[in-house]
C-alpha positions as CSV (number, residue, x, y, z in Angstrom):
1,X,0.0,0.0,0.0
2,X,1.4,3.6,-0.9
3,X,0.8,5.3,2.3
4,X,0.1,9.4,2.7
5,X,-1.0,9.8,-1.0
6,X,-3.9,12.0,-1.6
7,X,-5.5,9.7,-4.5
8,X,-6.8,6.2,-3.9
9,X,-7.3,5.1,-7.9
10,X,-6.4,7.0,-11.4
11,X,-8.9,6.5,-14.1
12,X,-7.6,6.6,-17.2
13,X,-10.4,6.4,-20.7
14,X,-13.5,7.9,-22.2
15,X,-15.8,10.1,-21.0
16,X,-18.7,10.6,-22.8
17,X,-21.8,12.2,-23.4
18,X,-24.9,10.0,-22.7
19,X,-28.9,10.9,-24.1
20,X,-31.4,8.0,-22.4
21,X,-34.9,7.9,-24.1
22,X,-37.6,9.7,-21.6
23,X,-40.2,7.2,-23.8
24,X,-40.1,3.9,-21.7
25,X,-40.8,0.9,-24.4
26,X,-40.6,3.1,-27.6
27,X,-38.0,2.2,-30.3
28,X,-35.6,4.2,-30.8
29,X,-36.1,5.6,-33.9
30,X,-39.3,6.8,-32.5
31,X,-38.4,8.8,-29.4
32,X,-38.5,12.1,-29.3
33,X,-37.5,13.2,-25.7
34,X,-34.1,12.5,-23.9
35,X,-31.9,13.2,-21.0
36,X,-28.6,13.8,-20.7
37,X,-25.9,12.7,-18.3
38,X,-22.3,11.8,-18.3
39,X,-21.3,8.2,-19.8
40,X,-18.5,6.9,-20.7
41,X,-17.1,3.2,-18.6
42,X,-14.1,4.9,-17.4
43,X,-16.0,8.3,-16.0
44,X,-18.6,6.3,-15.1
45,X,-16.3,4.1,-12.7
46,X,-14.6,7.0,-11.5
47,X,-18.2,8.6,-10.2
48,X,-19.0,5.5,-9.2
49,X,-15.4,4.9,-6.8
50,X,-15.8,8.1,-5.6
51,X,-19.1,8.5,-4.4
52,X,-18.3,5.3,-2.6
53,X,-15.5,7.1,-0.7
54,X,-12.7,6.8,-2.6
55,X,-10.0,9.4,-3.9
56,X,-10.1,9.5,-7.3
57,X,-8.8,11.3,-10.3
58,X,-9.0,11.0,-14.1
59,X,-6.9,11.5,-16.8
60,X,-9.1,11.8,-20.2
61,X,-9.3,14.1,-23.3
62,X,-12.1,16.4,-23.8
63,X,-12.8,19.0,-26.2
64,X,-13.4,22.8,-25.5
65,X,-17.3,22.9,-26.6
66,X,-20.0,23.3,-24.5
67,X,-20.9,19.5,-24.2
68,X,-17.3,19.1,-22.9
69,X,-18.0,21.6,-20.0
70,X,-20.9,19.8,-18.9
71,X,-18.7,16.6,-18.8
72,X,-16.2,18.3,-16.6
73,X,-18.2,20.1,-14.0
74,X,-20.4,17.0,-13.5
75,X,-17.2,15.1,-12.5
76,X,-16.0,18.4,-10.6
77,X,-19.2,18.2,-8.8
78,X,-18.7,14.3,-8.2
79,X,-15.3,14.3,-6.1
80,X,-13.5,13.7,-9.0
81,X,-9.8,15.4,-10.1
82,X,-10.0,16.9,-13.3
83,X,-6.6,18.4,-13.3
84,X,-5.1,16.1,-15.9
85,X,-8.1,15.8,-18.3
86,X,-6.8,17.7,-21.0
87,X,-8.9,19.8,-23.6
88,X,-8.2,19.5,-27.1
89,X,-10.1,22.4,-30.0
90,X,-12.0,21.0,-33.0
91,X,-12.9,17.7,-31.1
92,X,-16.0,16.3,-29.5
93,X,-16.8,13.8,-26.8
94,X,-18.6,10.6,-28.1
95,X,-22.4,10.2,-27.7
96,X,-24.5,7.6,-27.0
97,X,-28.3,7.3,-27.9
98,X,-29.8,4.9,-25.6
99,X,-33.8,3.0,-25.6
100,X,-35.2,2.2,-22.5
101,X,-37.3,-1.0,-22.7
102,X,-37.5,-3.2,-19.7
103,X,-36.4,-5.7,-18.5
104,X,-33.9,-6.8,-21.4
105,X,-34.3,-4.7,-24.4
106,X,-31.7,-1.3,-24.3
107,X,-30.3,-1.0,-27.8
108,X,-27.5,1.9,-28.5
109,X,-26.5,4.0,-31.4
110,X,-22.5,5.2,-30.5
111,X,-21.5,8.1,-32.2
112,X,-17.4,8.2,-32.1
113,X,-15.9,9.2,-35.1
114,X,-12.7,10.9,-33.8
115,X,-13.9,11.1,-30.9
116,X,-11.8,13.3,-28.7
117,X,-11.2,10.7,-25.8
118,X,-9.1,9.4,-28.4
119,X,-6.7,12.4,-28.8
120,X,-4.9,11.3,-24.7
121,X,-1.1,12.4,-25.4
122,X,-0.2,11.6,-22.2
123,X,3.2,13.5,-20.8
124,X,5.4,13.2,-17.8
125,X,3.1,15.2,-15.3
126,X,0.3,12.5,-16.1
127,X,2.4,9.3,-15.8
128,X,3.8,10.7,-12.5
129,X,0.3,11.3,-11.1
130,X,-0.7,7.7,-12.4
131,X,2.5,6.5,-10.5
132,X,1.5,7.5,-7.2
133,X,-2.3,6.2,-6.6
134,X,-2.4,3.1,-5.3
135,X,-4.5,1.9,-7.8
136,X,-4.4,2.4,-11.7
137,X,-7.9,1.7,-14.0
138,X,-8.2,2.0,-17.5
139,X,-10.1,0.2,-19.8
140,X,-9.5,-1.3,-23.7
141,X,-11.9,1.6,-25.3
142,X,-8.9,3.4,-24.6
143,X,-6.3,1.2,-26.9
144,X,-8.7,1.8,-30.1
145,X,-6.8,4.5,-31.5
146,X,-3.9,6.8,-31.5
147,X,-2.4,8.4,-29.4
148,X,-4.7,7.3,-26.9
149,X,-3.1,3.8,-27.3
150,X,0.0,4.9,-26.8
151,X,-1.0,7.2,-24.2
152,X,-2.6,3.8,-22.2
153,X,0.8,1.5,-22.8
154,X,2.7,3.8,-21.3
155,X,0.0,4.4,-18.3
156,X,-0.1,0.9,-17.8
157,X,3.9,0.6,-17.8
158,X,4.5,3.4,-15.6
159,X,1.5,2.1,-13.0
160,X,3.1,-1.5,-12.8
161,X,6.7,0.3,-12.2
162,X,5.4,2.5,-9.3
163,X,3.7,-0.8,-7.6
164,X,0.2,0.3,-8.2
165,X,-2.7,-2.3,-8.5
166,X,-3.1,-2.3,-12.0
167,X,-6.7,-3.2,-13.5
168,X,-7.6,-3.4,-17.3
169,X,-12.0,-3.5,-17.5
170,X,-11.7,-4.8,-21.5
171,X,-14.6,-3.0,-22.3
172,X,-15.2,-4.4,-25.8
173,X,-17.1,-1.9,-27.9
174,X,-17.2,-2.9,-31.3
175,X,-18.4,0.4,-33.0
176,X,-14.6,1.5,-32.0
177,X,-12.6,-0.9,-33.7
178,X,-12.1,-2.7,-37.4
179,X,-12.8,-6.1,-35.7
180,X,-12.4,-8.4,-32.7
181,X,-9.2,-10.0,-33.3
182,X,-7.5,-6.5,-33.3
183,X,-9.3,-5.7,-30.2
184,X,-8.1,-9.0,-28.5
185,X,-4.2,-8.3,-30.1
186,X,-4.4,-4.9,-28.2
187,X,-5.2,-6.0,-25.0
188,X,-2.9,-9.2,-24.7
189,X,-0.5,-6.7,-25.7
190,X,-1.3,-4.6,-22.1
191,X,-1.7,-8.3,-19.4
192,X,2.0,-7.7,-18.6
193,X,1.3,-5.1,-16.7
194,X,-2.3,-5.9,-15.4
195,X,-3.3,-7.1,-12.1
196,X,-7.2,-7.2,-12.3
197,X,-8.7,-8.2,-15.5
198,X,-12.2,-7.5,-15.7
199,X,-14.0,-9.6,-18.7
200,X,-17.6,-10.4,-19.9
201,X,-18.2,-13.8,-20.9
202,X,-17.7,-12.6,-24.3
203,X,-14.3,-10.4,-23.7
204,X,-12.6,-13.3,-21.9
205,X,-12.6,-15.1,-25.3
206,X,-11.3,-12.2,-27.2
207,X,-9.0,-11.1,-24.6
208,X,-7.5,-14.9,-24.6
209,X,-7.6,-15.4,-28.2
210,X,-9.6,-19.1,-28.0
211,X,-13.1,-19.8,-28.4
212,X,-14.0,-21.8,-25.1
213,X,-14.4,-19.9,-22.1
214,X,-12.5,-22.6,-19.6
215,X,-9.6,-22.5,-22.2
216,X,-10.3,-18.7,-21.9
217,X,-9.7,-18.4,-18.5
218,X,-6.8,-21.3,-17.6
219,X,-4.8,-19.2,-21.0
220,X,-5.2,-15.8,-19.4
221,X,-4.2,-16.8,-15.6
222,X,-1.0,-18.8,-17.8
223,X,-0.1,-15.4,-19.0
224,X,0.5,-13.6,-15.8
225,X,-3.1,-12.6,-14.7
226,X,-2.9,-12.3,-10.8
227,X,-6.8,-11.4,-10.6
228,X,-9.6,-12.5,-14.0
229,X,-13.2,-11.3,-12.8
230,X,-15.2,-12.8,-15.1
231,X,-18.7,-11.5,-15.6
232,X,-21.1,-14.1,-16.4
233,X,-24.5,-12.0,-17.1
234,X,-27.0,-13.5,-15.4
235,X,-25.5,-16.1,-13.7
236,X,-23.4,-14.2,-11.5
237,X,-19.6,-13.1,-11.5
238,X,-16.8,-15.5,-10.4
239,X,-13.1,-14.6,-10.0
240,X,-9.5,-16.7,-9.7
241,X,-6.6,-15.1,-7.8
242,X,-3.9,-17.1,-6.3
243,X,-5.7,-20.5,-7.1
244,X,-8.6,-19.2,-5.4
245,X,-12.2,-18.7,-6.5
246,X,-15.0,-17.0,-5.4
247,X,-18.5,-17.2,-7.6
248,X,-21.8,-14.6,-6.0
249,X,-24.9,-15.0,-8.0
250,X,-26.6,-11.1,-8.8
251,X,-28.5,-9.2,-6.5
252,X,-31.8,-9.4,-7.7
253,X,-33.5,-6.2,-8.7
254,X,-36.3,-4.9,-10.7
255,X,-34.4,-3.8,-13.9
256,X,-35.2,0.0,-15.0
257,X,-31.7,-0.3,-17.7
258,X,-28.8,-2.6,-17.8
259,X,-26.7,-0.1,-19.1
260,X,-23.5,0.1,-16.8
261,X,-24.0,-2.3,-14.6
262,X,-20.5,-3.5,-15.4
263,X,-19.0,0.2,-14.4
264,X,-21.2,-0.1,-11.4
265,X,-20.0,-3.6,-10.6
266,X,-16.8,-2.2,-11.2
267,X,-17.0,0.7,-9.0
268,X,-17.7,-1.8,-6.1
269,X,-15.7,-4.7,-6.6
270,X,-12.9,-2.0,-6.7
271,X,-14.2,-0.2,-3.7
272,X,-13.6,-3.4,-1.8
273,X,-10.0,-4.2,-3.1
274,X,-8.9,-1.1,-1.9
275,X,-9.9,-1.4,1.8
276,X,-8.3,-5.1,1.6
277,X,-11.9,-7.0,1.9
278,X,-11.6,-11.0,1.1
279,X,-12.8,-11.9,-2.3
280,X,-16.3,-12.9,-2.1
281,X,-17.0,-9.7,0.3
282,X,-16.0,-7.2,-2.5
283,X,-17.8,-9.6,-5.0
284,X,-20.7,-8.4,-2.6
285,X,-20.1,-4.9,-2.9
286,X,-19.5,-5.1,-6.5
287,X,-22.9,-6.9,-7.0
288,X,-24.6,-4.9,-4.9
289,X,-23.7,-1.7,-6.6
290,X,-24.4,-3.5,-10.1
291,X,-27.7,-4.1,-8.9
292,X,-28.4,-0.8,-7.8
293,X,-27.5,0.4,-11.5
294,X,-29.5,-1.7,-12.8
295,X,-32.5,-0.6,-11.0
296,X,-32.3,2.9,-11.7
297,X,-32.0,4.9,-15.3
298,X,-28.2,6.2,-16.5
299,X,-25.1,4.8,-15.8
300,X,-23.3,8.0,-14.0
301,X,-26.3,9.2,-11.8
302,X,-27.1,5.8,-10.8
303,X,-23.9,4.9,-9.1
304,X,-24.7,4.5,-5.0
305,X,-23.4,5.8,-2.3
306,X,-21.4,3.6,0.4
307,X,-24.3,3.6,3.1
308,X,-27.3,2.7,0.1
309,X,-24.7,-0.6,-1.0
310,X,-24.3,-1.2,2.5
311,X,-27.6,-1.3,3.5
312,X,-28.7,-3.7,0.2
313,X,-26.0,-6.3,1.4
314,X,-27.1,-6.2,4.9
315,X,-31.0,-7.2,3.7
316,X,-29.9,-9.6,1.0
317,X,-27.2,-11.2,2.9
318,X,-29.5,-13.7,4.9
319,X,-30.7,-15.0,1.0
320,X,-27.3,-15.5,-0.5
321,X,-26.0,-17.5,3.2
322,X,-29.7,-20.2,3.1
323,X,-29.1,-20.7,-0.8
């Protein structure tokens, strides 16, 4: 642990610009009334670790329009440290268009053409404020293009240098690259330096380069992986470190959106890694913070606070110890 530093976790990735239909059950094509809030995986696990308590800073790319400012005082407002997010003229945040159609239907149109999350050229004053969290998050939206790429190897080499936990959430989004295999090629190219993979069932293939998930996971924990969450939808999440395993099943919830329940899982499963917790207790927290997403609309504005995921283990508990 690096003791007497003001920042708990560095996020480094996208942060975005989200619009969520105000038309429950419409199609998409149809709606004509939105709302907007931050997205983004990355920003939305930084809200997400800091309103559970944690010190948290991001280093991003926005642009200088007003859509940008927005961005940046809503994560200003959240607790989070925006001095390294740097602003770059002529580009725009990415947007997402998003349906809201309970319980399982929440399709997406992604604009990111050039998106300026993209444009990270990461300098020495960034990689010596990622060196000295004790934790280091980025995600594999941010290896998609350059410089960002660049801008994340280096993160993630500097990170692993200093002796910070280092955690890679792959993040698959296909709309940002050519196809899956380059996708998978860039992030083997980054589990050197990673600690904590985070995979769906889906990213776990692509990140291991095999098509069977217990192949999937035996290859990545060959190739160094101290910590592979793997994310199994419905069924749960289950994660190896140090030849052991822990499986929790999901909170259940009604489901207002699905969309980021992953950053939200995130955002708690991280939580509890930081304050040391055994693995099944911060599978808790990560569930329970996932399921508290998933009951509410947006991804940044849903994230919990500390005392609401506390108080959803403490009356779900007693079901998860009789199963």
């Amino acid at each position: 642990m690096k003791e007497n530093h003001p920042l708990d976790v560095v996020v480094l990735g996208r942060v975005g610009y989200d619009l969520y239909s105000e038309q429950p059950n419409v199609p998409l094509p149809q709606v004509r009334r939105f709302s907007r809030y931050l997205g983004g995986s990355s920003a939305n696990t930084a809200v997400g670790l800091s309103r559970l308590g944690a010190r948290v800073g991001m280093v991003s790319c926005l642009g200088t329009d007003l859509l940008s400012e927005f961005l940046l005082e809503f994560l200003r407002a959240e607790g989070v440290d925006t001095a390294h997010i740097q602003r770059r003229e002529g580009f725009l945040p990415s947007l997402a268009f998003t349906e809201v159609s309970p319980p399982d239907r929440f399709p997406q149109v992604f604009y990111r053409h050039n998106a300026v999350d993209t444009m990270l050229a990461i300098g020495d004053a960034d990689l010596d404020y990622i060196g000295k969290a004790r934790m280091f998050v980025t995600n594999g939206t941010a290896l998609c293009a350059s410089p960002s790429r660049e801008s994340a190897y280096l993160a993630l080499e500097r990170a692993r240098q200093a002796g910070s936990r280092v955690v890679l959430d792959v993040d698959f989004r296909p709309m940002s690259w050519p196809g899956p295999v380059e996708a998978g090629l860039a992030v083997r190219l980054a589990l050197p330096y990673v600690d904590v993979l985070i995979a769906n069932e889906t990213e776990l293939l692509l990140a291991a380069g095999c098509q069977e998930p217990g192949a999937a996971v035996e290859r990545l924990l060959g190739r160094g992986v101290a910590m592979l969450v793997a994310k199994l939808g419905n069924q749960g999440v289950r994660v190896y470190s140090g030849g052991e395993t822990a499986f929790l099943a999901p909170y259940p919830v009604e489901v207002g959106t699905t969309i980021g329940a992953g950053d939200g899982f995130a955002a708690g499963f991280l939580y509890a890694l930081l304050q040391n917790l055994p693995l099944l207790e911060c599978l808790h927290y990560g569930n329970a913070a996932a399921a508290m997403v998933v009951s509410r609309l947006s991804c940044s504005e849903a994230m919990p606070r500390l005392e609401e995921v506390q108080a959803l283990m403490r009356s779900q508990r007693k079901d998860f110890e009789t199963c």
